[in-house]
N, C-alpha and C positions, 0 to 999 in steps of 0.2 A: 452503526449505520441505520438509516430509516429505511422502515418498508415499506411495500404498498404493494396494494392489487388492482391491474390496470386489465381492462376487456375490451379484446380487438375482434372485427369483423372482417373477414378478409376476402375478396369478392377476384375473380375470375377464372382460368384454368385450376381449381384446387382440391376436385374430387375427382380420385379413381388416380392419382398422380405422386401416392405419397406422400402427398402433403404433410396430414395426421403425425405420418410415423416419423416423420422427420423432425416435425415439430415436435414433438417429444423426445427425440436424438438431443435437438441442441439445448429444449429445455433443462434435460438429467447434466448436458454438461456445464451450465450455467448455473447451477443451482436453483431454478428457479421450479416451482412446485402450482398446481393448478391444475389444468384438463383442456384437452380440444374435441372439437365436435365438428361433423360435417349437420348444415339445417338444410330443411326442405329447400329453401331457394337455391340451394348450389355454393351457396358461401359456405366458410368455415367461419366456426366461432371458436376464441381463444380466452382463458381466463391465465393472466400470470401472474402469480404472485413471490413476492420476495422481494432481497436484496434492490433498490432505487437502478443501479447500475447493470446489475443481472437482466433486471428485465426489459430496461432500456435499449440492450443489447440483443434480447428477444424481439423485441420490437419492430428493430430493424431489422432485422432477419426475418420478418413474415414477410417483408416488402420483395424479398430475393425469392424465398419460399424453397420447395424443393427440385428437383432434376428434372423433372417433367413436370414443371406447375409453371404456368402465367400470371402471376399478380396482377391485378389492374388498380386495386384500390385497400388500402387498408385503414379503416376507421378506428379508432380507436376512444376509448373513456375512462376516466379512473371512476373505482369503485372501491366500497367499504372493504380495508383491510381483512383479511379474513386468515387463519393459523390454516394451512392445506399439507398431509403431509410427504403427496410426491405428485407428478404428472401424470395424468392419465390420456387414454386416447378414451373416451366417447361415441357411442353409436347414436 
């Protein structure tokens, strides 16, 4: 299976909500490996890499977010493969 590494920008309710840890809940269970970051604007940023369908499925899961987050927009780009070897949360 092919890999890749795609980075999403994820813009509305998404800090102070869990967001991070969640997003790391469903990365570890998708296998897919990388890092999230809350940025100075308020967004979250997400690097995920792996599995074409792993992360595809991460993807779409920023769009839901977590239990107390509001998604409004989720941007996304692919980016140069990169070997990462688990998910991190990011300050």
């Amino acid at each position: 299976m092919a890999k890749v590494c795609k980075k999403a920008i994820v813009t509305g309710l998404v800090q102070g909500v869990f967001f991070r840890v969640s997003t790391q809940q469903q990365a570890n269970f998708l296998g897919v490996s990388g890092y999230v970051k809350n940025t100075t604007n308020g967004s979250v940023e997400v690097l995920a890499c792996g599995e074409v369908d792993a992360v595809n499925k991460l993807l779409a899961w920023l769009h839901i977010g977590s239990q107390h987050s509001r998604v409004d927009d989720v941007k996304k780009e692919s980016v140069p493969y990169i070997e990462v070897s688990d998910f991190e949360v990011r300050r």
